[in-house]
C-alpha positions in Angstrom: 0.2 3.6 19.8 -1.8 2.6 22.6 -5.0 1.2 21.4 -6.0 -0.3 24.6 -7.2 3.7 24.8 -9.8 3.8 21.7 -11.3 0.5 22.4 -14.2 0.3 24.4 -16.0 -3.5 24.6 -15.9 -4.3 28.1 -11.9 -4.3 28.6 -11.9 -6.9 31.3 -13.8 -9.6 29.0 -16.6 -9.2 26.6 -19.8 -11.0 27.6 -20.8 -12.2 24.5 -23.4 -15.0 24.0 -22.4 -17.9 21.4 -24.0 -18.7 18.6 -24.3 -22.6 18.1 -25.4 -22.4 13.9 -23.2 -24.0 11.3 -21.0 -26.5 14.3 -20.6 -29.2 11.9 -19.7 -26.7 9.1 -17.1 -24.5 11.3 -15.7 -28.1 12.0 -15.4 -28.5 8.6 -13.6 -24.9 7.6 -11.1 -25.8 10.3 -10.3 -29.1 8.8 -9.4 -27.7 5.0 -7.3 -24.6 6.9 -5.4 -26.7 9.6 -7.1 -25.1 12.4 -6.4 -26.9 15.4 -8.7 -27.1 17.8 -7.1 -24.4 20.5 -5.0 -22.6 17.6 -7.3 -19.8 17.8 -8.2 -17.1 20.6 -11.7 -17.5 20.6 -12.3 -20.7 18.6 -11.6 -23.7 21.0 -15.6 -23.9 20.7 -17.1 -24.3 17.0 -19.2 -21.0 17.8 -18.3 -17.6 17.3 -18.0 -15.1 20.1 -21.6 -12.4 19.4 -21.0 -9.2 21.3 -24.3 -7.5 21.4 -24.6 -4.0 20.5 -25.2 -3.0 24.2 -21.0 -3.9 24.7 -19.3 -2.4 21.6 -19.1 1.3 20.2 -19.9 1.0 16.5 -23.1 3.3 15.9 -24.6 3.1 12.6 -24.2 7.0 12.4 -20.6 6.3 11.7 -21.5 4.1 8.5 -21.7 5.5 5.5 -25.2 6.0 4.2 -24.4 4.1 1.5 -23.3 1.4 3.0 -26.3 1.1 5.1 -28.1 0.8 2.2 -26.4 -2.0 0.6 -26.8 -3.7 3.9 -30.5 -3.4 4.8 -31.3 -3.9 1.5 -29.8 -7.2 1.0 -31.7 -8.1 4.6 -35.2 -7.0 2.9 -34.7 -9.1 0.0 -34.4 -12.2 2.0 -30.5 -12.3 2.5 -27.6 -12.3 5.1 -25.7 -8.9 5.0 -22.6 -8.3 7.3 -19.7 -5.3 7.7 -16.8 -6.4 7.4 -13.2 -6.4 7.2 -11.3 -3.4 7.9 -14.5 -0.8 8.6 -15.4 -2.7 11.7 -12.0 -3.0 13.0 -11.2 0.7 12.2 -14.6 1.7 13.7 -13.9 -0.6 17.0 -10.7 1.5 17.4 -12.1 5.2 17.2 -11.4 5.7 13.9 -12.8 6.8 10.6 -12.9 4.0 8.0 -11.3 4.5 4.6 -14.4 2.3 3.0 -17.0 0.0 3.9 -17.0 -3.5 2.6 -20.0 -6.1 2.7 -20.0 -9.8 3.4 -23.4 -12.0 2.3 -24.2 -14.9 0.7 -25.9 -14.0 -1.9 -24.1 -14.6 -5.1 -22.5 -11.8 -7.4 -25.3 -13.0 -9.8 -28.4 -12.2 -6.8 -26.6 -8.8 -5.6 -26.8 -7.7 -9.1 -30.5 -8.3 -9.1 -30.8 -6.7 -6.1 -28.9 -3.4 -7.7 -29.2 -1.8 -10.7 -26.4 0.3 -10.1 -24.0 -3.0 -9.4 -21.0 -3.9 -11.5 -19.5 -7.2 -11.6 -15.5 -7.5 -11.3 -12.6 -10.1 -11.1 -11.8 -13.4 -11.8 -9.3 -14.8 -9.0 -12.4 -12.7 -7.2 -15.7 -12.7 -8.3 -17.0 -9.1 -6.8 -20.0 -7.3 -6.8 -19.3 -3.1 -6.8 -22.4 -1.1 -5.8 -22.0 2.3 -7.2 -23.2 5.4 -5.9 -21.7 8.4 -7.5 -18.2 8.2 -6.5 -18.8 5.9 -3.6 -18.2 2.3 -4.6 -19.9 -0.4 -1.6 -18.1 -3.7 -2.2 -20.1 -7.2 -1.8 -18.1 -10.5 -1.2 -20.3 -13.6 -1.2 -19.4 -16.0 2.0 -16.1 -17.7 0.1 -15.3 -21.4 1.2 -12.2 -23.5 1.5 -12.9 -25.5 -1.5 -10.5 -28.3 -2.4 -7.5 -27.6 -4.9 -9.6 -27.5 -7.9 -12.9 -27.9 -9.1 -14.4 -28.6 -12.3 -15.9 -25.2 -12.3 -13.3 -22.8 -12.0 -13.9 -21.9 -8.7 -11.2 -22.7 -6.2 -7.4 -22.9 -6.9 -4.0 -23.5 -6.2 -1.1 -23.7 -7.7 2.1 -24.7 -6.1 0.7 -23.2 -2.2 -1.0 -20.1 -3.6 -4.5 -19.7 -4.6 -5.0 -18.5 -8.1 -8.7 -18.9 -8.2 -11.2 -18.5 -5.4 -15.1 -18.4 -6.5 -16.0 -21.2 -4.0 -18.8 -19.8 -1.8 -19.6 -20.9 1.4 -20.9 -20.3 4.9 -19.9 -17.3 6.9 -17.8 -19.3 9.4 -15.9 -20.6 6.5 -15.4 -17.0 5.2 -14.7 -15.7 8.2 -11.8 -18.1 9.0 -9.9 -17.9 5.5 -9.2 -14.1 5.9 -6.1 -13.1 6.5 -5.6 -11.3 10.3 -7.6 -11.7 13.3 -8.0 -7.9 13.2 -10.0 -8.4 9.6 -11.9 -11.2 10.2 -15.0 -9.3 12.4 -18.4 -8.9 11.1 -21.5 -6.3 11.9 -24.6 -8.1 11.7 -26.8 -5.5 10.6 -30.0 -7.7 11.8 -28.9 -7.2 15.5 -26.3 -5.0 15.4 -23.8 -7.6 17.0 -20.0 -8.0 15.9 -19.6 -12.0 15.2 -15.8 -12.8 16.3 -14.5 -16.2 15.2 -10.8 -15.8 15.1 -9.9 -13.8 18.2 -9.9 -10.4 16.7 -11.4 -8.6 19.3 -8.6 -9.8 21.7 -5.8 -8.7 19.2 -7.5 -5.3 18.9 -7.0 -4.7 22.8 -3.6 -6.0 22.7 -2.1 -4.0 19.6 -1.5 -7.2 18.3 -1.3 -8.1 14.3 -1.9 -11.8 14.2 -2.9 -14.4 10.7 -5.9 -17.0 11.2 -4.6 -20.1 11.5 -1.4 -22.3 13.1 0.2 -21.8 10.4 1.3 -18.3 9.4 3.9 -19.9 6.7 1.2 -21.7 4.8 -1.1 -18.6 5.2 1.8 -16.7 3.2 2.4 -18.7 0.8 -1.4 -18.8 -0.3 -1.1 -15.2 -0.9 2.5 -13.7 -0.7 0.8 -10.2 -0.5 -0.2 -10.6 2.9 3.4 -10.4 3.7 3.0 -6.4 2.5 -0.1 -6.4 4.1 1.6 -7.2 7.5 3.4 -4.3 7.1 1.3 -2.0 6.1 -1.3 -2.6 9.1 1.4 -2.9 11.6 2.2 1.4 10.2 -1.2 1.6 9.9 -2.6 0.6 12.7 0.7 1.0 15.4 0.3 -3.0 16.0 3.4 -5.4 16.4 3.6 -8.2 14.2 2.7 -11.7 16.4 6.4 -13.4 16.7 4.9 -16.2 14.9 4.0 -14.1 11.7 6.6 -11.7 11.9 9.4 -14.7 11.6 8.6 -16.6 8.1 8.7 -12.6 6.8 12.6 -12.5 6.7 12.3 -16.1 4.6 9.5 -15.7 2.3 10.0 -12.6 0.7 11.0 -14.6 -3.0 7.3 -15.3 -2.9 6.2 -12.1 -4.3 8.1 -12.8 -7.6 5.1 -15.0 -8.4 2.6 -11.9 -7.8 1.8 -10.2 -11.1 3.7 -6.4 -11.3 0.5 -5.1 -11.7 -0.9 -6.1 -8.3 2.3 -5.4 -6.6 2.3 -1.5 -8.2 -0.8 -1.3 -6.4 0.7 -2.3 -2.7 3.2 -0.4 -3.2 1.0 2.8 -3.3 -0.5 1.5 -0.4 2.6 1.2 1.6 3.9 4.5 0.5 1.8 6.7 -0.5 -1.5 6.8 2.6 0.6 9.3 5.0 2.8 6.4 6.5 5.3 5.6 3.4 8.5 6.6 5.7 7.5 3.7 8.5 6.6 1.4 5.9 10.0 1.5 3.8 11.7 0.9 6.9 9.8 -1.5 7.9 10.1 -3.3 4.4 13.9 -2.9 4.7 14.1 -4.6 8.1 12.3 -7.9 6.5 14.2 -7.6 3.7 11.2 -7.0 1.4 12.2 -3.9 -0.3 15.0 -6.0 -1.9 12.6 -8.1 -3.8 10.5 -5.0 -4.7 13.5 -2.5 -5.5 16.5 -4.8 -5.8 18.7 -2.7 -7.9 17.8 0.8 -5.6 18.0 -1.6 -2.2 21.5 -2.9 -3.2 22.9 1.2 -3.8 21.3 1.7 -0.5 23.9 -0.2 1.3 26.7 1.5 -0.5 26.4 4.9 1.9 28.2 8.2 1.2 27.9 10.2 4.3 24.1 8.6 4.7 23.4 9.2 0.9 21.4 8.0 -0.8 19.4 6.5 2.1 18.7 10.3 3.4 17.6 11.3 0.0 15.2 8.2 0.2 13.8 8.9 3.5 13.8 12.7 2.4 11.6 11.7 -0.3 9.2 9.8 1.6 8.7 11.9 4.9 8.4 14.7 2.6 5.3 12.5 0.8 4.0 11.7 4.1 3.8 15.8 5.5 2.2 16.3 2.2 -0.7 13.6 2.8 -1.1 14.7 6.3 -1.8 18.6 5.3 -3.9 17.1 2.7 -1.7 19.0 -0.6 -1.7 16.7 -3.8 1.0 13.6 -4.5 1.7 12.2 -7.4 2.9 8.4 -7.6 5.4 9.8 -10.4 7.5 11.4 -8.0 7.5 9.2 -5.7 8.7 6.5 -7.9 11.0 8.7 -9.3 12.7 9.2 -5.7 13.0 5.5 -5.7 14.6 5.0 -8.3 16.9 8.3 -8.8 19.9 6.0 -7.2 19.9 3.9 -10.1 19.2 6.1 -12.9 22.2 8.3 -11.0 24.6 5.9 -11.0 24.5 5.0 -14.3 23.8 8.7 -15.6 27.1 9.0 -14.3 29.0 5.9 -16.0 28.0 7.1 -19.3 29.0 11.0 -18.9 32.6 9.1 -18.0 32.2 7.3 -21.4 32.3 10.7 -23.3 28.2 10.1 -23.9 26.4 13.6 -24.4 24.2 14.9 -21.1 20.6 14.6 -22.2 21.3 11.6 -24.4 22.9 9.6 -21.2 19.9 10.9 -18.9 17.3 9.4 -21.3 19.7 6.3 -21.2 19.9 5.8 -17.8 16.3 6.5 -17.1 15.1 3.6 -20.2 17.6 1.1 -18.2 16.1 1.6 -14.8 12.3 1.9 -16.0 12.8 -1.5 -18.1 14.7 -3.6 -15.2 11.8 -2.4 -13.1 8.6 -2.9 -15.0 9.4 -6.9 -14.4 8.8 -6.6 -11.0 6.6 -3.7 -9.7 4.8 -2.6 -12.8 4.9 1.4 -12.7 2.1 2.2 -15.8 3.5 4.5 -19.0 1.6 7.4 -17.4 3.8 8.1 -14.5 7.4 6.7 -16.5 7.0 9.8 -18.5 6.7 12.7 -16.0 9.1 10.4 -13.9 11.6 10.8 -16.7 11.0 14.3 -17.0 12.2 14.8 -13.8 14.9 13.4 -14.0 15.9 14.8 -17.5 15.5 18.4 -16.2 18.2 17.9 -13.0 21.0 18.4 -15.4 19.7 21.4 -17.0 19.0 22.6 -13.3 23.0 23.1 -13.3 22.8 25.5 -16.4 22.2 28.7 -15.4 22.9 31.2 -18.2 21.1 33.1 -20.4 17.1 32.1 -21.3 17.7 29.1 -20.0 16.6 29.3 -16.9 13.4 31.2 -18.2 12.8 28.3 -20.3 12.9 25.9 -17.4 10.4 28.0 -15.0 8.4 27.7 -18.2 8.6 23.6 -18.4 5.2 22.0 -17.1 7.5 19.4 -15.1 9.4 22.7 -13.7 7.6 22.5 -9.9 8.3 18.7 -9.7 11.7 18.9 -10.7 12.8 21.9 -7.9 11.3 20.0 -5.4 13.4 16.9 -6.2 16.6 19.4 -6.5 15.8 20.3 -2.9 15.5 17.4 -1.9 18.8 16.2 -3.7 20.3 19.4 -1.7 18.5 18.4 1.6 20.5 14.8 1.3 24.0 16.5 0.8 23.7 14.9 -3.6 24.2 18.5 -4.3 25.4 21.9 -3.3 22.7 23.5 -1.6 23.7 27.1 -3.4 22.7 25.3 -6.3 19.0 25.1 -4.9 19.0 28.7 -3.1 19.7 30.2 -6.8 16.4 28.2 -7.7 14.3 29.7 -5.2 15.4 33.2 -5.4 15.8 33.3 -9.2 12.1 31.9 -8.8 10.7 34.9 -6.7 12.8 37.7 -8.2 11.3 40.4 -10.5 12.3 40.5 -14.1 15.4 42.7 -13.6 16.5 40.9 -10.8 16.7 37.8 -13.0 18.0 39.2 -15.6 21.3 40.3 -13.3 21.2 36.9 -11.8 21.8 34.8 -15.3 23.9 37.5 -16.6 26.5 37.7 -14.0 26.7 33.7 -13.4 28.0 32.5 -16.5 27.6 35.5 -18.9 30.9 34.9 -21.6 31.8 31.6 -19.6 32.4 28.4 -21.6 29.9 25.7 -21.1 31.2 23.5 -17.9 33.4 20.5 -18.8 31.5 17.1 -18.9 33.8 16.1 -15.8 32.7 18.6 -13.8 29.4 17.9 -14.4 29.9 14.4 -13.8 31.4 15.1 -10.2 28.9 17.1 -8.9 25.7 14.6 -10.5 28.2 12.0 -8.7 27.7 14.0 -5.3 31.6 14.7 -4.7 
């Protein structure tokens, strides 16, 4: 991606004006991050670089009403009230924001005040959500650096990583403990300026994905999620990774054992299921993070049979991507259920080889793989069951006689299930006749049907267990 193309602030140098508040305070917010001097961009001064609206192309017709409300009503009631984060990066680059987030530093407690339509949320981050309808407007008060702990609960760590972060402070300090460059902008919605205090604004013309700070190791280890994060803006976004944050990623990846399954679930949907899940897998298989997410699918992956079950994978996900793009419904089930099919496979088919019935061996295998997972990327009970169903119905997918398949074309979980028999079809698993009698059994009239499960396997015997087994095995 060339994004030199969709961003417009004076290309051959900005000419901001800087803003001399807060020195001794920026000073400071250096000092508890280990920001060196002339580690940053645009930071070997104290003061920020302020790009006046005159030199950037963010037009408040581009915000979301909402948004703007938050925002100039924080300003009337006496506050500071900045854009930030991802909407002004996304917005600097031609592009249409997912969701606006808000920067002041007013306390959760005083935005709540402000709005009676405002929730209060989290407690590793104490968050203000300003509802309107089903637009939710998120408010982060200024956080500080804090030391390791306080006798308030507000900032800390625990061996690297922070746990607890309700430390407020000034907006240099915020701005400088974000994660990327790229993030770390603010829209001043007094002036209409974008504050820059991390070099952002020079990453954005260069395609470059770079953490605040001199040290990108540290800055990973405070929150092993940013590692996913890298990834997921460098798909996003068409950025390279900066050499110097792309190289701990091969190393740290243990890190994210320490993240709670829950919050890992939810990257994970991030990564794979907004339109780019294809480019992120690979990407999380080239640093070697899909082995901490998926360790029992990554490990199958090397074990290739003619490029399955990596093509089945890869299948899975571009076909989840096309789907996003022509904006047709996902579901997370099947795409989990892709992820994991090579396990629950593999062991499907060591217990048909143990004389185990079909159905009982497929809700077998599935329990195994759902269990070894749920300790490390949390998938919630509502998606295991349709996941299972999935994969329970693949079997009777080989069973063609009789009411049977009527039956099946009746099942809820029917659709879902023929779609991950073409794709098993697609990736060689499977005979691909097997998934032609599907779709024309599908679109033939009654009679037609009727001659298509009499003459398969009218009078036949029901097909030995081995057979069964070789052809779930993909021989």
């Amino acid at each position: 991606m060339e994004c030199g193309g969709n961003f417009t602030p004076a290309p051959t140098g900005i000419r901001g004006v800087r803003d001399n508040r807060g020195v001794g305070q920026g000073l400071l917010a250096r000092r508890r991050f280990g920001f060196g001097e002339s580690n940053l961009h645009e930071t070997t001064s104290p003061s920020p670089l302020i790009v006046p609206r005159s030199k950037h192309r963010i037009s408040r017709a581009d915000i979301s009403e909402h948004a703007l409300k938050v925002l100039y009503r924080l300003k009337d009631g006496g506050y500071q009230a900045y854009l930030v984060g991802g909407g002004v990066r996304d917005l600097l680059l031609g592009r249409e924001p997912k969701d606006f987030d808000v920067a002041t530093d007013a306390t959760p407690e005083q935005v709540r005040k402000v709005f009676r339509n405002c929730r209060l949320i989290g407690r590793r981050f104490r968050l203000a959500h300003v509802h309107f309808g089903r637009e939710i407007i998120e408010v982060a008060t200024f956080r500080g650096g804090g030391q390791d702990e306080d006798a308030d609960g507000g900032h800390h760590i625990h061996k690297g990583m922070i746990v607890r972060d309700n430390c407020y402070g000034t907006r240099e300090e915020d701005a400088l403990r974000r994660d990327f460059s790229v993030n770390g902008l603010y829209y001043n919605i007094a002036d209409f300026s974008v504050i820059d205090y991390a070099g952002g604004l020079d990453d954005l013309r260069a395609g470059r994905l770079r953490l605040i700070g001199d040290d990108p190791e540290q800055r990973y280890r405070e929150d092993p999620v940013r590692m996913l994060r890298a990834v997921r803006f460098a798909c996003k976004l068409g950025f390279n990774i900066d050499s110097s944050c792309e190289r701990p990623l091969f190393e740290l990846g243990h890190l994210l054992r320490d993240i709670p399954p829950a919050r890992l679930f939810e990257e994970v949907l991030k990564l794979l299921q907004t339109g780019l899940g294809l480019c992120a897998f690979e990407k999380l298989r080239h640093y070697r993070l899909f082995a901490q997410l998926f360790p029992t699918t990554d490990a199958l992956l090397d074990h290739e049979d003619h490029n399955f079950p990596i093509t089945f994978v890869s299948r899975g996900l571009e076909n989840t991507d096309r789907r996003i793009r022509e904006e047709q419904p996902v579901t997370p089930a099947f795409l989990f259920a892709v992820l994991l099919w090579e396990p629950v496979r593999r062991r499907f088919t060591q217990l048909l080889a143990g004389d185990m019935a079909a159905n009982e061996a497929m809700l077998l295998a599935a329990g195994d793989a759902c269990a070894r997972q749920r300790s490390l990327v949390a998938i919630p009970k509502r998606l295991v069951l349709p996941m299972r169903e999935i994969w329970s119905l693949q079997p009777r997918l080989e069973r063609r006689e009789g009411k049977r398949p009527h039956r099946l074309l009746a099942h809820p979980r029917f659709r879902a299930a023929y779609d991950f028999l073409l794709l098993r079809a697609e990736a060689g698993e499977v005979d691909s006749a097997l998934a032609d009698w599907w779709t024309r059994f599908q679109a033939a009239n009654s009679q037609t049907q009727a001659e298509m499960t009499a003459g398969t396997t009218k009078g036949r015997r029901r097909r030995r267990r081995a057979a069964i087994e070789k052809e779930m095995a993909g021989t």
